[in-house]
ZAGUSE-347155 format. One line per field, with one value per atom (N, C-alpha, C, O): residue number from 1; residue in one letter; atom name; x, z, y. Coordinates in steps of 0.001 Angstrom, whole numbers, plus 500000, padded with zeros to 6 digits. Example, Ala and Ser with C-alpha at 12.3 -4.5 7.8 and 13.67 -1.06 7.14 Angstrom:
# residues 2
num 1; 1; 1; 1; 2; 2; 2; 2
residu A; A; A; A; S; S; S; S
atome N; CA; C; O; N; CA; C; O
east 513190; 512300; 513200; 514236; 512850; 513670; 512900; 513409
up 507800; 507800; 507800; 508465; 507080; 507140; 507870; 508039
north 494310; 495500; 496700; 496681; 497750; 498940; 500030; 501138
***
This chain:
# residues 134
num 1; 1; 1; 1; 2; 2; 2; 2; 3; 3; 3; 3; 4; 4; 4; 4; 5; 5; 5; 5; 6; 6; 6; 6; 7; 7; 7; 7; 8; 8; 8; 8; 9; 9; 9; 9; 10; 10; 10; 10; 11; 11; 11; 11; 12; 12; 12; 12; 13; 13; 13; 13; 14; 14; 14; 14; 15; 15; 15; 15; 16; 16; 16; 16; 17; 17; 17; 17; 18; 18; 18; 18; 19; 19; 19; 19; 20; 20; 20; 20; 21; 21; 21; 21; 22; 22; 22; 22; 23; 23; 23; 23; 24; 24; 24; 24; 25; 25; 25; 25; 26; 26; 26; 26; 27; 27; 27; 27; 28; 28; 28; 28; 29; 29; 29; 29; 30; 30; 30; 30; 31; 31; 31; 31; 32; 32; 32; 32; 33; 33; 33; 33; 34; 34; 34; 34; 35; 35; 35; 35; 36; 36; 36; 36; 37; 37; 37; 37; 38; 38; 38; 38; 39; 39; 39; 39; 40; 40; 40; 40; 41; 41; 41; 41; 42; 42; 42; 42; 43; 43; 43; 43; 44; 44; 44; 44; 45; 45; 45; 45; 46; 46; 46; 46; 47; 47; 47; 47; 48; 48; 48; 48; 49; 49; 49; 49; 50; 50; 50; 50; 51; 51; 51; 51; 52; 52; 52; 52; 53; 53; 53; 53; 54; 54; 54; 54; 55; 55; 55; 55; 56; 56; 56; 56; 57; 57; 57; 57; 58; 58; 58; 58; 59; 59; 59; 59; 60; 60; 60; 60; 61; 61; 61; 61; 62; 62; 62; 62; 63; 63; 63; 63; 64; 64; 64; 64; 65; 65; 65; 65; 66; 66; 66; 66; 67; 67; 67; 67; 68; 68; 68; 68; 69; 69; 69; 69; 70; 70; 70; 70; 71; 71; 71; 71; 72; 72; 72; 72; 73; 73; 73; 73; 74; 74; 74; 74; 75; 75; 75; 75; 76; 76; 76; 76; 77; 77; 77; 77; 78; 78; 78; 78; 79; 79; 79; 79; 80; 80; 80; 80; 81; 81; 81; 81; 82; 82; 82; 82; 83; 83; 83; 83; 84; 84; 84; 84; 85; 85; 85; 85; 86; 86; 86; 86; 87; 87; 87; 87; 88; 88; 88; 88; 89; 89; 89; 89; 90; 90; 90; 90; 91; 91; 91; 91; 92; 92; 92; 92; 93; 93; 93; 93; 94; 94; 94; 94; 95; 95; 95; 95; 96; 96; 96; 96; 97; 97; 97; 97; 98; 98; 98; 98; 99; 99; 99; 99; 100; 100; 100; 100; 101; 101; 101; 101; 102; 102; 102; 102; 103; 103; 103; 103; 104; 104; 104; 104; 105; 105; 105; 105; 106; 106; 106; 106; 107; 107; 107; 107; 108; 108; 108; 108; 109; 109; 109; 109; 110; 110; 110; 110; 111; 111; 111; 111; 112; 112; 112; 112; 113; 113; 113; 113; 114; 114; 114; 114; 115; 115; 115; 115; 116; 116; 116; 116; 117; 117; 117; 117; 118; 118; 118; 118; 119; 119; 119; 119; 120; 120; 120; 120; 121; 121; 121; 121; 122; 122; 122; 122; 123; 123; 123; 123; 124; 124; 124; 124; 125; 125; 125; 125; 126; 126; 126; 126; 127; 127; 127; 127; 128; 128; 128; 128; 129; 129; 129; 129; 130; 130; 130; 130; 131; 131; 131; 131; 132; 132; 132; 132; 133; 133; 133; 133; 134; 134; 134; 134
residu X; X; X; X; X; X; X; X; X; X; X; X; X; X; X; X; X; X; X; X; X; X; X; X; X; X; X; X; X; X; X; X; X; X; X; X; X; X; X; X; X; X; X; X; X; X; X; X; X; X; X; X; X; X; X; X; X; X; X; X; X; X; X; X; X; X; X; X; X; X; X; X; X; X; X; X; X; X; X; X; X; X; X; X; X; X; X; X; X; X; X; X; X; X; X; X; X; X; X; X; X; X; X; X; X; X; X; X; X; X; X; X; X; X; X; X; X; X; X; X; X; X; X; X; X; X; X; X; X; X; X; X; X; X; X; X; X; X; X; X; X; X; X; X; X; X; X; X; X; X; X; X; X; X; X; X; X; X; X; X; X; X; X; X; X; X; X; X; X; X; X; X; X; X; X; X; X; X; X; X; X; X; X; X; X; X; X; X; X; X; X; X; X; X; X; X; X; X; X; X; X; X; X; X; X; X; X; X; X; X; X; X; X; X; X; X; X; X; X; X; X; X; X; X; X; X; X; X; X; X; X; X; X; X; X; X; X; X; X; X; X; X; X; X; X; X; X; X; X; X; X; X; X; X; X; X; X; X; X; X; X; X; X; X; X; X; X; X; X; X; X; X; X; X; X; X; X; X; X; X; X; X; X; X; X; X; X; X; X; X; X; X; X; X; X; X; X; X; X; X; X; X; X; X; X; X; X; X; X; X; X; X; X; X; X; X; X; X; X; X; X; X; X; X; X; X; X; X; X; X; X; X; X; X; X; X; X; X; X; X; X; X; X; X; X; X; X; X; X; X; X; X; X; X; X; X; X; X; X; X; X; X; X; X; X; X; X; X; X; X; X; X; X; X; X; X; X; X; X; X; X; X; X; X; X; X; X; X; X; X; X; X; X; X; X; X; X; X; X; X; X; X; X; X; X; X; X; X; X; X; X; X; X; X; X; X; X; X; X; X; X; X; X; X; X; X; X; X; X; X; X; X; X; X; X; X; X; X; X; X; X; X; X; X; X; X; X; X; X; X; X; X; X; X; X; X; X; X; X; X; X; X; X; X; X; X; X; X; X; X; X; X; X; X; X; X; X; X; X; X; X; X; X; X; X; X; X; X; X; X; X; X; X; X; X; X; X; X; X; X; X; X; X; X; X; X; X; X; X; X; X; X; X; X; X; X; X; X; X; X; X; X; X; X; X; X; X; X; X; X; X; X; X; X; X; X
atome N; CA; C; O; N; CA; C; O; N; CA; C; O; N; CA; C; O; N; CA; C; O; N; CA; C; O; N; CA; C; O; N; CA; C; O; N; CA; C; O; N; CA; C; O; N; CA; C; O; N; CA; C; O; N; CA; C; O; N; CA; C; O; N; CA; C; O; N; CA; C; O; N; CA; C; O; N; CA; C; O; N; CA; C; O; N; CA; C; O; N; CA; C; O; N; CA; C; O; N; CA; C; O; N; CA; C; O; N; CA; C; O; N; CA; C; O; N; CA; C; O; N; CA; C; O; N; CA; C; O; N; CA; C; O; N; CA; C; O; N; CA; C; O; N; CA; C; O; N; CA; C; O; N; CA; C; O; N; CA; C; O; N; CA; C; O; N; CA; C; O; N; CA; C; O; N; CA; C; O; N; CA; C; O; N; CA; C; O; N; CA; C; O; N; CA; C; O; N; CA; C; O; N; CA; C; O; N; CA; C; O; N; CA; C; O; N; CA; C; O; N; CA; C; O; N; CA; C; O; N; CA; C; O; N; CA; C; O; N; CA; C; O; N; CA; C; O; N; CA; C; O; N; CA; C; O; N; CA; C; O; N; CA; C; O; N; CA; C; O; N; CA; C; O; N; CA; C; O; N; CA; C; O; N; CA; C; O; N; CA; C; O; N; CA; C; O; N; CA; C; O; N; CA; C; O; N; CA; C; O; N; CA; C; O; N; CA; C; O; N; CA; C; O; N; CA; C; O; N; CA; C; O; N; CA; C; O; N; CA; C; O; N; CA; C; O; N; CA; C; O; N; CA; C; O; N; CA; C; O; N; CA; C; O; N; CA; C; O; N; CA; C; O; N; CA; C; O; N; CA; C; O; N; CA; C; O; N; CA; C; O; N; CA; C; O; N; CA; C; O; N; CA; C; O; N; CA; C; O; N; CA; C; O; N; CA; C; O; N; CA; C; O; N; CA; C; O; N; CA; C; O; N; CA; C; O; N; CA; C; O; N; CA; C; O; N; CA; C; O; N; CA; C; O; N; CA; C; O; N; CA; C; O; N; CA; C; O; N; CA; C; O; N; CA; C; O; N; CA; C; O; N; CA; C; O; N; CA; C; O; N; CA; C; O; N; CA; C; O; N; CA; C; O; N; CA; C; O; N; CA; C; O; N; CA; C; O; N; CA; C; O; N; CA; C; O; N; CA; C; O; N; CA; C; O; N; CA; C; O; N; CA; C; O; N; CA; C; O; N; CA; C; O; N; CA; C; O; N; CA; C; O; N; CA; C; O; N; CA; C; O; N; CA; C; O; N; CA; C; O; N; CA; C; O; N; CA; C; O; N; CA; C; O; N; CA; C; O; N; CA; C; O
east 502546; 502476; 503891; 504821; 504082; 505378; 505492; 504613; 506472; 506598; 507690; 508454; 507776; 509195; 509659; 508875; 510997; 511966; 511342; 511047; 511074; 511372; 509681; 509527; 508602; 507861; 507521; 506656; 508492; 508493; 509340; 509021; 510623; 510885; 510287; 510590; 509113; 508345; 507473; 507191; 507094; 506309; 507458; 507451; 508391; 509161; 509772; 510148; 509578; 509981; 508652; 508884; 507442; 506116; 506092; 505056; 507148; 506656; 507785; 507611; 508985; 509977; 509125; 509126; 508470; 508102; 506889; 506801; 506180; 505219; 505396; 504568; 506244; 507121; 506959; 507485; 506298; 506452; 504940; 504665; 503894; 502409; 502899; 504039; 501499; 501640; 501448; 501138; 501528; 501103; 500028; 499544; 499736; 498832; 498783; 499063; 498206; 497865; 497070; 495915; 497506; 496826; 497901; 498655; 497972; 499040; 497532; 496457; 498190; 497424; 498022; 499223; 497272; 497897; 497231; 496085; 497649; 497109; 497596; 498744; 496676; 497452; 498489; 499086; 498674; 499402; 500684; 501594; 500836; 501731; 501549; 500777; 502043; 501720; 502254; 503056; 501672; 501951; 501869; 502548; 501357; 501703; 501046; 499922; 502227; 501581; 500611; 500573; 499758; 499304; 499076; 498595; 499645; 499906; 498217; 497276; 498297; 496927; 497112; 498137; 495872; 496359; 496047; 495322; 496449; 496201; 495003; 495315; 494072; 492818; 492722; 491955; 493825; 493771; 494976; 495030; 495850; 497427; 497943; 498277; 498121; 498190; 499690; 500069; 500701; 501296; 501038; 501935; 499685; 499296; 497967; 497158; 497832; 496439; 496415; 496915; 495898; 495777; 494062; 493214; 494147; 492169; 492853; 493859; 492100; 492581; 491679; 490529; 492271; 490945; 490001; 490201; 489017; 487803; 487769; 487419; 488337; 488436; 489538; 489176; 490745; 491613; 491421; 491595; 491018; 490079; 489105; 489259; 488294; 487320; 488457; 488517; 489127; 490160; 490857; 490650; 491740; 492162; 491571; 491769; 490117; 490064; 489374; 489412; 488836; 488487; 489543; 489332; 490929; 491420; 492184; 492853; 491965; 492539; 491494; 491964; 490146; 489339; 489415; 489297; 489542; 489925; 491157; 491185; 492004; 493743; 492835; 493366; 491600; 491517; 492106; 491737; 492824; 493562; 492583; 491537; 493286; 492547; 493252; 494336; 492583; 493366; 493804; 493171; 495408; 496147; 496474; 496586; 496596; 497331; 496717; 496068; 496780; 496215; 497718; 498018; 498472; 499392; 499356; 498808; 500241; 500471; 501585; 501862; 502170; 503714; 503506; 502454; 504180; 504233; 505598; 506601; 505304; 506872; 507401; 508457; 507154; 508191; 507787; 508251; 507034; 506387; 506876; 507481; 506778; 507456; 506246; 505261; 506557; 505272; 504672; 505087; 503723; 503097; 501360; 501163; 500357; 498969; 498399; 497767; 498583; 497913; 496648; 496189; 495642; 494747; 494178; 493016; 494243; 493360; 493492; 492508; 494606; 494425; 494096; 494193; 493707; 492913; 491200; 490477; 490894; 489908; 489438; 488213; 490176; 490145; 489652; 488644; 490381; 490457; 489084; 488768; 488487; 487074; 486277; 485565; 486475; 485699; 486677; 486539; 487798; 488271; 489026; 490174; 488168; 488926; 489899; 490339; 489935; 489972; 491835; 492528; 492422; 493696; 494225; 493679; 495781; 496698; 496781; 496118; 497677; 497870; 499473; 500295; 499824; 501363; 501427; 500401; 502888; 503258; 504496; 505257; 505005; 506464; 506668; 505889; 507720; 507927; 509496; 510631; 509176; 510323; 511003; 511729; 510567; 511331; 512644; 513127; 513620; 514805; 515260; 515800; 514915; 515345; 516089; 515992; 516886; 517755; 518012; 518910; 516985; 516366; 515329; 514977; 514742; 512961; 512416; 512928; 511161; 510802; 509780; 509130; 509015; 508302; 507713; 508006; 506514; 505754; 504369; 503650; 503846; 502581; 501692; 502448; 500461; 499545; 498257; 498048; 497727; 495860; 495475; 496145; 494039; 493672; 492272; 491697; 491633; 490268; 489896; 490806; 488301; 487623; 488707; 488634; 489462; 490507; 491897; 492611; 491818; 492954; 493716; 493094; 495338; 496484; 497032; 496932; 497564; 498323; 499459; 499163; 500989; 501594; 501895; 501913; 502089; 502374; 503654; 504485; 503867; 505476; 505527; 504886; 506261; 506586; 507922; 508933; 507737; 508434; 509360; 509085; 510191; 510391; 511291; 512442; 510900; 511463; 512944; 512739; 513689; 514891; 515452; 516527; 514532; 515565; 514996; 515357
up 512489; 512342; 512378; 511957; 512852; 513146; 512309; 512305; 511453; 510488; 509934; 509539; 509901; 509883; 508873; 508037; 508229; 507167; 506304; 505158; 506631; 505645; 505260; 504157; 506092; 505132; 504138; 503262; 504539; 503642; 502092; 501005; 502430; 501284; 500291; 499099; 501086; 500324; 499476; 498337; 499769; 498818; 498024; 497056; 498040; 497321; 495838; 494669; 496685; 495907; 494638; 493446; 495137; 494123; 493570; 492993; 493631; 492711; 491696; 490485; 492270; 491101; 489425; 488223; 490371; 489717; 488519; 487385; 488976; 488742; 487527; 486630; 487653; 486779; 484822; 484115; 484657; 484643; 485048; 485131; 485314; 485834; 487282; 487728; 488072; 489704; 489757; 488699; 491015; 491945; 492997; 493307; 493404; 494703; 495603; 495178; 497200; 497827; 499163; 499107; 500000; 501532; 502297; 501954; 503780; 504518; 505880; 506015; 506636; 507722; 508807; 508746; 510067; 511236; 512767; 512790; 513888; 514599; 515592; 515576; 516396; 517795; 517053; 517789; 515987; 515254; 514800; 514622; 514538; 514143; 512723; 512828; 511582; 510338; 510661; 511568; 509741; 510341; 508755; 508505; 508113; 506895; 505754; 505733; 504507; 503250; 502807; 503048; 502300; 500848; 499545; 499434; 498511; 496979; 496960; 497646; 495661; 494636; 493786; 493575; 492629; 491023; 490806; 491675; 489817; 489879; 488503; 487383; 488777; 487606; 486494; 485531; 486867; 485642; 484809; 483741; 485187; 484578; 484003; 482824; 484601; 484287; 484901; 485954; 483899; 484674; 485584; 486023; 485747; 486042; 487014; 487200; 487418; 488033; 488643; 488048; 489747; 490268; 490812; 491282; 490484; 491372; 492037; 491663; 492937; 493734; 493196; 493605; 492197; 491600; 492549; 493497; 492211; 493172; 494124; 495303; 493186; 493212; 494666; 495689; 494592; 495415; 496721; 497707; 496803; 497733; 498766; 499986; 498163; 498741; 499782; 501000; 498889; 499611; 500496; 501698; 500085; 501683; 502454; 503497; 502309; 503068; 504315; 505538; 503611; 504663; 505394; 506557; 504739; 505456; 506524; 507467; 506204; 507451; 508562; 509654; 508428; 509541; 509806; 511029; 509347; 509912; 511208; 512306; 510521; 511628; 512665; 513775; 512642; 513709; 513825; 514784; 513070; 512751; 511641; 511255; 511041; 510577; 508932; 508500; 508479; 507340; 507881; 508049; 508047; 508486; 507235; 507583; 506176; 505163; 503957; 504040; 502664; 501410; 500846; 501193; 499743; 499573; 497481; 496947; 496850; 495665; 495507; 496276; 493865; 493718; 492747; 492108; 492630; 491617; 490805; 491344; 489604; 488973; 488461; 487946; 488234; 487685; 488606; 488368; 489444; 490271; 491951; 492202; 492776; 494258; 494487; 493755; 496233; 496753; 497410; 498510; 496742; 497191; 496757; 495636; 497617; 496539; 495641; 495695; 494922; 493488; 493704; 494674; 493091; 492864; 492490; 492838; 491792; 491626; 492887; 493424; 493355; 494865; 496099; 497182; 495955; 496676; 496784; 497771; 495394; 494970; 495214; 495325; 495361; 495333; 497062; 497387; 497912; 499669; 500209; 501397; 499474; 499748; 500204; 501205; 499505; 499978; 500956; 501356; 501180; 502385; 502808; 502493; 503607; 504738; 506279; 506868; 506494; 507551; 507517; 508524; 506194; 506304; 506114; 506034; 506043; 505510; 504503; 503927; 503810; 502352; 502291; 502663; 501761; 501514; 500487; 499845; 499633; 498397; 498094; 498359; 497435; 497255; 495810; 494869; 495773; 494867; 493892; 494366; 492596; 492232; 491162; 490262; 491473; 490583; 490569; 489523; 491724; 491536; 491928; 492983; 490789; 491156; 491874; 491896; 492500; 493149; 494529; 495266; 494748; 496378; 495914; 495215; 496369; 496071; 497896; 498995; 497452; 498938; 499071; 498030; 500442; 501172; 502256; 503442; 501555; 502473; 502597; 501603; 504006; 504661; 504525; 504259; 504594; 504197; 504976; 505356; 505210; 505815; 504902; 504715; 504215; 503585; 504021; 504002; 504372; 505308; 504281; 503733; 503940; 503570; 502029; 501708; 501482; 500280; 501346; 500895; 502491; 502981; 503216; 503575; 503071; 502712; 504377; 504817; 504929; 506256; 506016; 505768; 506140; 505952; 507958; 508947; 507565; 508817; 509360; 508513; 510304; 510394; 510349; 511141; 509456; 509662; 510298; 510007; 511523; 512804; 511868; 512063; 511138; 510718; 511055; 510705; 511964; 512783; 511737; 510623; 511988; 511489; 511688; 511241; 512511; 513524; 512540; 512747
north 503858; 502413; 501857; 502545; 500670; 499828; 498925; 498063; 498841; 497547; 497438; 498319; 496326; 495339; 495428; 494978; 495951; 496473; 495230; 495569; 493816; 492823; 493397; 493922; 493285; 493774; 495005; 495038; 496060; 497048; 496796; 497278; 495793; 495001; 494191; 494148; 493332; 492816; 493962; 493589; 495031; 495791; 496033; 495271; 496746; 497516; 496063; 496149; 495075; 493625; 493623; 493829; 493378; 493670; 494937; 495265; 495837; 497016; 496797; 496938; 496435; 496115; 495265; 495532; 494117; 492915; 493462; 492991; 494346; 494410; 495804; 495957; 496453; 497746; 497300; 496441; 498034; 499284; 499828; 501025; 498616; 498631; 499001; 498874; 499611; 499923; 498885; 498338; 498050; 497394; 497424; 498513; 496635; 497588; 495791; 494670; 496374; 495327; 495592; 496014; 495417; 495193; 494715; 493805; 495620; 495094; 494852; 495437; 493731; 493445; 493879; 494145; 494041; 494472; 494591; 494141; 495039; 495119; 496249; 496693; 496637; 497547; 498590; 499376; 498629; 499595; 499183; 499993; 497554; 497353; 496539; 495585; 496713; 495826; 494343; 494122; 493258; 491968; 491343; 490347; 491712; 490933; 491634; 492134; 491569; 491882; 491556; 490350; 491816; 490449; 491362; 492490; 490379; 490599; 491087; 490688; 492315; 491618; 492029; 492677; 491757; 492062; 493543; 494027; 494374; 495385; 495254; 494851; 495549; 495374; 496203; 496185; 497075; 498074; 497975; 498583; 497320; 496562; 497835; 497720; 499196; 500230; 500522; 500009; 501643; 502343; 503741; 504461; 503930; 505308; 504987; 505896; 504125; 503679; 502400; 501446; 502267; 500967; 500825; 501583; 499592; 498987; 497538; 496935; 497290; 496106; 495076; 494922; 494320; 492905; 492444; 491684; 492954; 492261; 491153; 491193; 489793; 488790; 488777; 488195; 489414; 489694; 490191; 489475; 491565; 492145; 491272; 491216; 490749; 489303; 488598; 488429; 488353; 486766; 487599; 487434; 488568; 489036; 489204; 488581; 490504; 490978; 489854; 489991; 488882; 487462; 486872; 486528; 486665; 485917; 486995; 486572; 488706; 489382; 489060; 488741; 489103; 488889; 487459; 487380; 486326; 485435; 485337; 484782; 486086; 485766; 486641; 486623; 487417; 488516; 490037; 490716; 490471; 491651; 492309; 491787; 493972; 494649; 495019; 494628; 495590; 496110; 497790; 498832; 497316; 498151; 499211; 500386; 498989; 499791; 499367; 498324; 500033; 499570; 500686; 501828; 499603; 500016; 499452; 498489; 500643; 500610; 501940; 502860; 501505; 501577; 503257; 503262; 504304; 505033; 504211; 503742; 504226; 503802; 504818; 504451; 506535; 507250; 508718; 509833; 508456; 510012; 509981; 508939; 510628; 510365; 509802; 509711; 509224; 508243; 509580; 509945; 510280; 511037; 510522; 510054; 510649; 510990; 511594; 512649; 511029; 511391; 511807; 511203; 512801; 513181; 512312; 512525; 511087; 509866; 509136; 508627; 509068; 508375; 509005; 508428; 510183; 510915; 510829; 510696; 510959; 510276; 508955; 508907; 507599; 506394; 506315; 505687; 506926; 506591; 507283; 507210; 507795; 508274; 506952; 506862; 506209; 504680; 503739; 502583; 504803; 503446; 504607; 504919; 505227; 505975; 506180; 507166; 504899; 504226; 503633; 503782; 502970; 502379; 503701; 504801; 503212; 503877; 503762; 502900; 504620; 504839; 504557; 505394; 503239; 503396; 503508; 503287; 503987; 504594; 504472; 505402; 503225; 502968; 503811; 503659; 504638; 505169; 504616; 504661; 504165; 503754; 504527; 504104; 505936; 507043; 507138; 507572; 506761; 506457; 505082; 504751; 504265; 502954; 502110; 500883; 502838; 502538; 502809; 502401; 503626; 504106; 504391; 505341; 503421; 503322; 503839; 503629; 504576; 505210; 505006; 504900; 504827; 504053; 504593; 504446; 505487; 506720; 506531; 506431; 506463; 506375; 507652; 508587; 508052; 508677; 508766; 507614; 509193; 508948; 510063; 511079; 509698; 510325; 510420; 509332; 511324; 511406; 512517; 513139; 512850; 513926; 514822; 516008; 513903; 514441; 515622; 516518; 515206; 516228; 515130; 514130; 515014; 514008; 514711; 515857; 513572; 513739; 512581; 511412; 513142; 511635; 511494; 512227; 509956; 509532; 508921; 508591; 508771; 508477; 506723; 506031; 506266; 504871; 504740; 505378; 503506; 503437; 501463; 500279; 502012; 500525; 499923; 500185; 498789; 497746; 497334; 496851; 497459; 496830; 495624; 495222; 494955; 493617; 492360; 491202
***
């Protein structure tokens, strides 16, 4: 997937914000390129767990089919573990097999990392993010 440094900032921006709780959200996209974040609440206001507020979920996932694009990515923050899948988020992608899995990790605060995933049938594949710099 292809996506633009500023939107990989914007996640890494909502995981700061959102610290010492994960974050989580939805990136939109198309043809394999991401095109826009969107925020949501994390329903479990957890540092160890994320759910995408119902309420949240609804509203994006309408206004991604509105612009016509797809849900490219479903993305949330570790705040003290690498951006790897968790065995709960292994668990979780069983019902949405289809996006990516991004995973900003803010274990070293100061280089926070920003790793893609497909998670099909509980087997983890990471994927290469191609991020536009311009």
């Amino acid at each position: 997937m292809t996506i633009a440094r500023e939107l990989i900032d914007e996640v890494v921006a909502h995981a700061r914000e959102e610290a010492p709780n994960e974050c989580c959200g939805m990136v939109a996209g198309s043809d394999g390129r991401a095109t826009r974040v969107y925020r949501a609440r994390n329903a479990e206001a957890s540092p160890l767990r994320y759910t995408i507020h119902p309420t949240d979920q609804f509203r994006i996932t309408m206004e991604i089919e509105e612009r016509g694009e797809e849900i490219a990515a479903i993305y949330h923050s570790h705040t003290s573990s690498p951006a790897e899948p968790s065995q709960t988020d292994i668990n979780l992608a069983e019902n949405w097999p289809d996006p990516l899995y991004l995973i900003c990790s803010l274990a070293e605060p100061e280089a926070p990392s920003v790793r893609a995933f497909t998670i099909r049938d509980r087997r983890v594949e990471e994927v290469e993010l191609d991020v536009d710099e311009r």
